[in-house]
C-alpha positions, 0 to 999 in steps of 0.5 A, spaced: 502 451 147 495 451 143 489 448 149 486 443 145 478 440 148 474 436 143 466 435 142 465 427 142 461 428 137 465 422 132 461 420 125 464 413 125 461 408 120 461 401 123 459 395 121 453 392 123 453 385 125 447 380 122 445 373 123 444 368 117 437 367 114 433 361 111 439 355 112 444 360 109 452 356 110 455 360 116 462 362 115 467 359 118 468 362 125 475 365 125 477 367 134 477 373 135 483 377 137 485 379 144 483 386 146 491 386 148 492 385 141 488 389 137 492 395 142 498 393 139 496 392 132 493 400 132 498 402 136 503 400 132 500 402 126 499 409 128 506 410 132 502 411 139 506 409 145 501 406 148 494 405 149 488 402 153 481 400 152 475 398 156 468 395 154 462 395 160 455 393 161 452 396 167 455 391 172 460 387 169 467 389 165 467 385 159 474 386 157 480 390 161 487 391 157 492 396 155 499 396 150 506 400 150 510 404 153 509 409 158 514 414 155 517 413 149 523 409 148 523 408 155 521 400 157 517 402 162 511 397 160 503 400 160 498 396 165 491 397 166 491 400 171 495 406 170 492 413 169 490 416 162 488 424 161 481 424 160 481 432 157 473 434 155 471 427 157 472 431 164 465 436 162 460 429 163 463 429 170 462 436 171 455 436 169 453 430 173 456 434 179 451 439 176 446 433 177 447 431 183 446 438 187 440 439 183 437 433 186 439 436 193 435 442 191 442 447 191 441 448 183 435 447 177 436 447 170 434 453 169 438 457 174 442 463 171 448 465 172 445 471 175 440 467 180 447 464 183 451 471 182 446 476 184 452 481 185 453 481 178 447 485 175 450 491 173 456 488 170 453 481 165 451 484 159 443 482 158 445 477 152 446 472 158 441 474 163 436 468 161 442 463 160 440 457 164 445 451 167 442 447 161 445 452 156 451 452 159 452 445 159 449 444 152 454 449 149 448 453 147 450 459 151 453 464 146 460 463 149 466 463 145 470 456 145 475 458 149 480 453 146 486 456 143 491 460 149 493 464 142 485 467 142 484 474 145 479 472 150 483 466 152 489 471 153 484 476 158 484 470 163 492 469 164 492 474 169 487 471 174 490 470 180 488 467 187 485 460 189 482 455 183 475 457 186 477 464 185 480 464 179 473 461 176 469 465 179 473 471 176 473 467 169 465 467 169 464 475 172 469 476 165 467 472 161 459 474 161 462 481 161 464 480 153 460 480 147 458 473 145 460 468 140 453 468 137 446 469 140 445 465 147 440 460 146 440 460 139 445 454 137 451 450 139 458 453 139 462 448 143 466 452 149 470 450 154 468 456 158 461 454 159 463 449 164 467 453 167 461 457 168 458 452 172 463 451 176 463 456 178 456 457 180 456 450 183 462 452 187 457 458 190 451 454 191 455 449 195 460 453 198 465 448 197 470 447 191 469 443 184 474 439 186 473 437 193 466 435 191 467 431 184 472 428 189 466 427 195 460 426 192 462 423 184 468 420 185 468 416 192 461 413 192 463 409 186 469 407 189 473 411 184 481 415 185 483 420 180 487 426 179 486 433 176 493 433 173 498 429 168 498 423 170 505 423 172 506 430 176 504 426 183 507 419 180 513 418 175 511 411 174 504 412 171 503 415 163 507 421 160 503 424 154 506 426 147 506 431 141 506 428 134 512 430 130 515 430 124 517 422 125 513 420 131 512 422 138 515 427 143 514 426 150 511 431 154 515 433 161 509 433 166 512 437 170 514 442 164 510 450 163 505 447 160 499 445 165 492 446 165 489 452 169 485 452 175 480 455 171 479 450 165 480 443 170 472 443 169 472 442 163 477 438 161 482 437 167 481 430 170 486 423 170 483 416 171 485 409 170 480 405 165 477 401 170 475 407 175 472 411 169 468 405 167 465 406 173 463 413 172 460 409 166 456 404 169 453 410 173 449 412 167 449 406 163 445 403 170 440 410 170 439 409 162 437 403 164 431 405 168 435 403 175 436 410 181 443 410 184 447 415 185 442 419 181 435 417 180 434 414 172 430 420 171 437 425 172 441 420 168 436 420 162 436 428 162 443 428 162 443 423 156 436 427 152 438 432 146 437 439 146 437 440 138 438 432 135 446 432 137 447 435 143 446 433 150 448 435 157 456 433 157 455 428 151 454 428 144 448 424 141 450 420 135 448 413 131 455 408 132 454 401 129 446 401 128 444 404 135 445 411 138 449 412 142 452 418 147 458 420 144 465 425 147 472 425 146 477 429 149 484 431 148 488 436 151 494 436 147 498 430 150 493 424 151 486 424 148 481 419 150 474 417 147 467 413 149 460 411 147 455 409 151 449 405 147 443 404 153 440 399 148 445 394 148 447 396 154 455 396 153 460 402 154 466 403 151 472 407 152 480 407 149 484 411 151 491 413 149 498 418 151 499 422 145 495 428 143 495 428 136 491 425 130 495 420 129 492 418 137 485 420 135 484 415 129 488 409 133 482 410 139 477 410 133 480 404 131 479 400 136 473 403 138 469 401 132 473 394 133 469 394 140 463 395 138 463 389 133 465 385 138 457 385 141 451 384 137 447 391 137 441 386 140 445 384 145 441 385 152 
């Protein structure tokens, strides 16, 4: 099974909504359709079981709502508050984690990988040693992507063992033993090992494991309950994912051979609902906003600052619909999920679907463009 993780770093063209100038007739106002309704329309459109989507301002949801089936041909109707697989969607998390210790002094943005594993001296080549949290976090350490389970790097993982903080801990010492991709520090090439480096160094620094502290320091403060599996391994009631077929979808079985390593869970491993990950959204839109909380703003904003014009640390940077916007989508095969955060215009939206493929993608992109036509770019 190929491991797929996107960037979100999407080049959507969207209209721009203008008001009339001069005493211009206005056309006539046509209502617009409910959320539910554009869903089912993209949905059916591009054969998706089911989908989800949530559009927020830092302290109020605007709109909440999902269509489908939670598993093809099955009558088991989709709700809002079913989970959804986020895939790379999970590095923003990862990375405001990252945020999180270093404003309690464990980390910095410059720390190494060599300052948090001073035993591996004699091993890492020197082509890392200046590699900083930030370059890891902005894809700009020079490891290979890590995406395809085909790949030999990817292939030299298979035989970690041990616990998840093990397994990660093992996967940085091998990875940063490797020749990289490109020079480190010299461009950005996309890696899902990048993250599972840092978590690995924030496992060290705290002495606790990655997902007991996304757990106690991310999630519980904002109220949020999420897992680190398919939606459906702990509770067949939620969303199953599919493949694309010739002909339409084909359901994934949760329980299957096919599940995401504990080494990889960092950089796309986490599973939420859509007002829980609208949550974690508001936490960035209120700190862009100016507002300290979970994060002072001055953290929320450096997470969102481009390191080369497009990338940032766990977000894409873009402009979408007249104002820029942090950007990601994720997709690990059988769900795939996307979000854009516009600070100007304070407004979030996410879509979400339970199928992998392209024909998913585009849905999720419809819907998002139809979202952001919703609110003015001037909106507050």
């Amino acid at each position: 099974m190929r491991f797929l993780v996107f960037l979100g770093s999407i080049l959507i063209a969207l209209p721009i909504s203008r008001a009339t100038r001069d005493g211009a007739t206005a056309e006539p106002v046509v209502p617009a359709p409910s959320l539910t309704a554009i869903l089912e329309a993209s949905a059916r459109a591009h054969r998706v079981p089911a989908m989800a989507a949530v559009a927020t301002r830092a302290d109020t949801i605007l709109e909440l709502a999902a269509w489908g089936a939670r598993r093809d041909g099955w009558p088991d109707p989709v709700a809002p508050s079913d989970r959804f697989h986020l895939g790379s969607n999970t590095k923003a998390m990862t990375a405001t984690l990252a945020a999180i210790l270093i404003e309690e002094g464990k980390l910095n943005w410059t720390t190494t990988s060599l300052e948090v594993f001073p035993e591996w001296r004699d091993e890492i080549l020197a082509d890392y040693r200046e590699v900083t949290l930030a370059d890891l976090l902005a894809h700009r350490a020079g490891l290979p992507a890590y995406d395809d389970d085909g790949s030999p790097e990817w292939q030299e993982m298979k035989s970690l063992s041990g616990s998840a903080a093990e397994q990660r801990r093992d996967f940085a010492r091998r990875a940063l033993r490797h020749a990289p991709a490109v020079p480190p520090r010299t461009r950005r090439l996309y890696s899902n090992g990048g993250y599972t480096v840092v978590a690995a160094m924030i496992e060290r620094v705290s002495g606790e494991t990655w997902e007991a502290l996304m757990r106690e320091r991310l999630f519980a403060p904002l109220g949020i309950r999420a897992a680190f599996a398919w939606p459906a391994f702990d509770d067949p009631r939620q969303p199953w994912g599919h493949y694309e077929t010739a002909t339409g979808v084909r359901p994934h079985d949760p329980h299957d051979a096919y599940q995401l390593p504990a080494f990889m869970l960092p950089a796309g491993g986490v599973a939420m609902n859509p007002r829980d990950y609208a949550r974690f959204l508001q936490l960035h839109l209120a700190g862009l906003k100016g507002r300290d909380g979970l994060l002072k703003s001055e953290t929320i904003r450096h997470l969102h600052t481009a390191v080369d014009g497009k990338t940032a640390l766990g977000w894409g940077i873009q402009d979408i619909a007249g104002a820029p916007a942090s950007v990601h989508n994720g997709s690990a095969g059988t769900f795939y999920a996307v979000a854009a955060i516009w600070p100007s215009r304070d407004l979030a939206v996410a879509v979400f679907a339970n199928a992998g493929d392209e024909r998913a993608a585009s849905a999720c992109v419809e819907v998002l463009k139809a979202l952001a036509r919703r609110y003015p770019v001037d909106s507050p």
